[in-house]
N, C-alpha and C positions, 0 to 999 in steps of 0.2 A: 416497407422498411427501407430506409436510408442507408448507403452504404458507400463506403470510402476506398479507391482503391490504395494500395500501397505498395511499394515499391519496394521487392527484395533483391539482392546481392548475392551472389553464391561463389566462392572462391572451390571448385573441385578438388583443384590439388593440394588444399590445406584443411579440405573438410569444412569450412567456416560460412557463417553464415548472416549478412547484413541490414540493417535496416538503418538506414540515413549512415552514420560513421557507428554505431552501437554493434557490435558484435555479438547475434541473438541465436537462439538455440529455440527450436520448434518443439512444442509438447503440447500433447490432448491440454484439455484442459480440466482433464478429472484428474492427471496425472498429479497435481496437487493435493489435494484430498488421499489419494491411493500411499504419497509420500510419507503426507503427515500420521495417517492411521496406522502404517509401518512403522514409524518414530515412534509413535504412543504405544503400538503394542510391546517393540523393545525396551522402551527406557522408562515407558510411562507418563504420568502429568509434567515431567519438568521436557519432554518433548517439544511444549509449547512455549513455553520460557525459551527455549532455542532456538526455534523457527521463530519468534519476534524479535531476541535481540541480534541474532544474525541479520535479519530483514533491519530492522533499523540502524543498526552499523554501516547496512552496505549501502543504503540512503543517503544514511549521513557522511561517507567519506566516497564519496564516488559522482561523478558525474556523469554514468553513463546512461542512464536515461532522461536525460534533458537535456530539453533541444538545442542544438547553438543557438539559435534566434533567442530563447531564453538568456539565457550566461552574454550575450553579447547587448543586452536591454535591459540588465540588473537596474544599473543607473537612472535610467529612463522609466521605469516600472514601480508604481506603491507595493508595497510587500503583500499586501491583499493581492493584486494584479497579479502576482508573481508567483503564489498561491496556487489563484484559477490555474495559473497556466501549470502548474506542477501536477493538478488533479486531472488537467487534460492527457499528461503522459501515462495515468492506467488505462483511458480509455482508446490509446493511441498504443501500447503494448498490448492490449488484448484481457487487463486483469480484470477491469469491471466497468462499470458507467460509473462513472462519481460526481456528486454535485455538491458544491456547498450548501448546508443549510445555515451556516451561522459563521462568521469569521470575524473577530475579534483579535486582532492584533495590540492593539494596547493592553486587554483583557488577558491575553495570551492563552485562549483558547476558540476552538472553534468546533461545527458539529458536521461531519461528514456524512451524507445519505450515499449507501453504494447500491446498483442494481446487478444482476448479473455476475456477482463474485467467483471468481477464478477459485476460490479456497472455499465455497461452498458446494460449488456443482459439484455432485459425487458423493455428497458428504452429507443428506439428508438424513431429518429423522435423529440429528443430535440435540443431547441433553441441554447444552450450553453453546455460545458461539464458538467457532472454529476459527476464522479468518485472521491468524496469527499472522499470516506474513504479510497480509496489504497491513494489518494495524501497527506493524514493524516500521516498513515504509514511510509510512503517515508519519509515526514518530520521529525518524531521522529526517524525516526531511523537513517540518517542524523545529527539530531542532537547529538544523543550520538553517531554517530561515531567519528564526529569532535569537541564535546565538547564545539559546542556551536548552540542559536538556529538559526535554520534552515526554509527557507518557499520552498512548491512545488507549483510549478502552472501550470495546465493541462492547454495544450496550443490546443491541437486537443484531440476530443472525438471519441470514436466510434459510440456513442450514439446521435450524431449530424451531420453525414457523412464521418465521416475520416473511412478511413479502418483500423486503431489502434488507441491507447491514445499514445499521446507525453507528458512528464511531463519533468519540467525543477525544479532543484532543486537550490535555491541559498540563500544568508544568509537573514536575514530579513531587514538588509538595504538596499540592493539590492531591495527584496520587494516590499520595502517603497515606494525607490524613481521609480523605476515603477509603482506603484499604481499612483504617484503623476502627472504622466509623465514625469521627468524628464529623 
């Protein structure tokens, strides 16, 4: 196994905790799973509706997991290029391995294989997928690549028997009219 080291920051007397300029907070990483099952048993199915659009909000208006070198090579980078490097930051936070299977920017969708999800581990043995908050993610961050909004829908879990998450990212008409069946 391959492994990277990484460089943390520890401010003692403000409790805070660093990774490059990203101001990061340590947790298992069942502790995701253990969160969202807590949400579901209080509030129920719209639990998940929360933990996505929160996750893609905070995607979409924030910059704090991506890298400067990214934000400083916007210009210099094809929006695919800019993509990769976006999917490289779950696997440089610790959420998953993510790789592209399909990126279609004209198309304005694409198809995301994850390995190792941070919202599955813990979370086995479910009916349907679970992985609300990376497919949040995907979403916002989707949508400010291509400047407009965007929906992801985890189509295989890991956390349901697939041996990865598959997410499929496309615009929210698209969405629609799959929700609708059409």
């Amino acid at each position: 196994m391959e492994t990277e080291k990484i460089e943390l920051t520890h401010d003692p007397k403000r409790g805070e905790l660093f990774y490059g300029k990203n101001n990061v907070t340590l947790t298992a990483r069942g502790q995701l799973a253990w969160i969202q099952r807590e949400c579901e048993k209080a509030i129920g199915p719209a639990a998940s509706h929360i933990i996505y659009e929160s996750a893609r909000v905070y995607a979409h208006r924030t910059e704090s997991n991506i890298e400067q070198q990214v934000l400083n090579n916007l210009n210099k980078l094809s929006r695919e290029e800019i993509a990769l490097k976006l999917l490289e930051q779950f696997n440089k936070f610790g959420y998953c391995y993510a790789q592209a299977e399909e990126i279609d920017i004209e198309g304005k969708k694409a198809k995301i294989k994850v390995y190792n999800s941070a919202n599955a581990i813990g979370y086995m043995n479910a009916e349907k997928p679970v992985c609300h908050f990376i497919r949040g993610v995907i979403a916002g961050a989707a949508s400010e690549l291509l400047d407009e909004p965007m929906y992801c829908l985890e189509t295989r879990c890991t956390a349901s028997g697939g041996g990865y998450c598959l997410f499929e990212v496309m615009t929210s008409e698209i969405a629609e009219k799959k929700r609708l069946g059409e």
